[in-house]
Structure formats: structure tokens, C-alpha cells
C-alpha positions in Angstrom: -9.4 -121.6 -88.9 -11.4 -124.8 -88.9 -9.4 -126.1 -85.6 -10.5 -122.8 -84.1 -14.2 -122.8 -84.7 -14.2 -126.4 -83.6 -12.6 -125.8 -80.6 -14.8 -122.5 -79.5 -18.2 -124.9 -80.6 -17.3 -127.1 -78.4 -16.6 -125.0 -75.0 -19.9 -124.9 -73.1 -21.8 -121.4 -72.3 -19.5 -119.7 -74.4 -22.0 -118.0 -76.2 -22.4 -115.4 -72.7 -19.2 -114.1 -74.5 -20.5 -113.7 -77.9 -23.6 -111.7 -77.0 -22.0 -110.1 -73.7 -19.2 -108.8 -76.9 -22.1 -107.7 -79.1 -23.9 -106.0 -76.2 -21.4 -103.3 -75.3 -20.6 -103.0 -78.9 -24.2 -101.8 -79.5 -24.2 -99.7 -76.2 -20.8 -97.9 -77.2 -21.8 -97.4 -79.8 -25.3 -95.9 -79.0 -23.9 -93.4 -76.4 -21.0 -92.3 -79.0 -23.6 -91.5 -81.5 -25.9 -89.9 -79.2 -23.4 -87.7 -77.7 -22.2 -86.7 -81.1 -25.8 -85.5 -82.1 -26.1 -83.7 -79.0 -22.8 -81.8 -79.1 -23.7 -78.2 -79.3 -22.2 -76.2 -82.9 -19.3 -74.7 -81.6 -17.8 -77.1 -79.9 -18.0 -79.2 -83.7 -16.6 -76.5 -85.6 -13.7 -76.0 -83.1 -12.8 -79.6 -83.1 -13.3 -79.6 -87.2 -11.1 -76.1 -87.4 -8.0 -78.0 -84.8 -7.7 -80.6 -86.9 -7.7 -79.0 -90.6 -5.5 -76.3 -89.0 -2.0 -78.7 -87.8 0.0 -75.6 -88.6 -1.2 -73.7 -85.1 -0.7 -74.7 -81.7 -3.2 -77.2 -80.4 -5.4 -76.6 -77.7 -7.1 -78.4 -75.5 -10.6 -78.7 -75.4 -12.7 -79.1 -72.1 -14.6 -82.0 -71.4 
């Protein structure tokens, strides 16, 4: 692993990479979590009652 890290240290501006990475990590994760809290009630409890229920046919749930 040491080879590695020594070899990525010494590549110039590769630390765009590293915070670009980071950046849509946060981002994704920002609009995952905000669309999850603004998912109305219903559509929560239908996607929580499809998955405990495997024994009925699935559906398919509008977007």
C-alpha cells in the first residue's frame, strides 16, 4: 500500500480528484436525504409494506 500512496503523492494536481470525489459524495448524498424527508406518508408506507410483503406480486411504483 505504501508503493501506492507514494505513487498517488507524487502525481501533480491530483488532489482536484480527491475533493472533486468528496464533492459529489456530499451532494448525493444531500439530495438523497432531502428527498427522503420530503417523500409524502404514503408513498413510505407503500414502499415499507412491498418489501416486508415478498409473498405478493410487486408493483411498480411511479416516479
Amino acid at each position: 500500500m505504501k508503493i501506492v500512496s507514494n505513487l498517488l503523492e507524487n502525481i501533480e494536481g491530483i488532489q482536484i480528484f480527491y475533493i472533486a470525489g468528496l464533492l459529489i459524495f456530499v451532494t448525493l448524498f444531500i439530495i438523497i436525504t432531502i428527498r427522503t424527508i420530503r417523500m409524502p406518508k404514503q408513498k413510505a408506507e407503500k414502499i415499507k409494506n412491498s418489501i416486508l410483503n415478498d409473498n405478493e406480486t410487486e408493483e411498480t411504483i411511479p416516479s
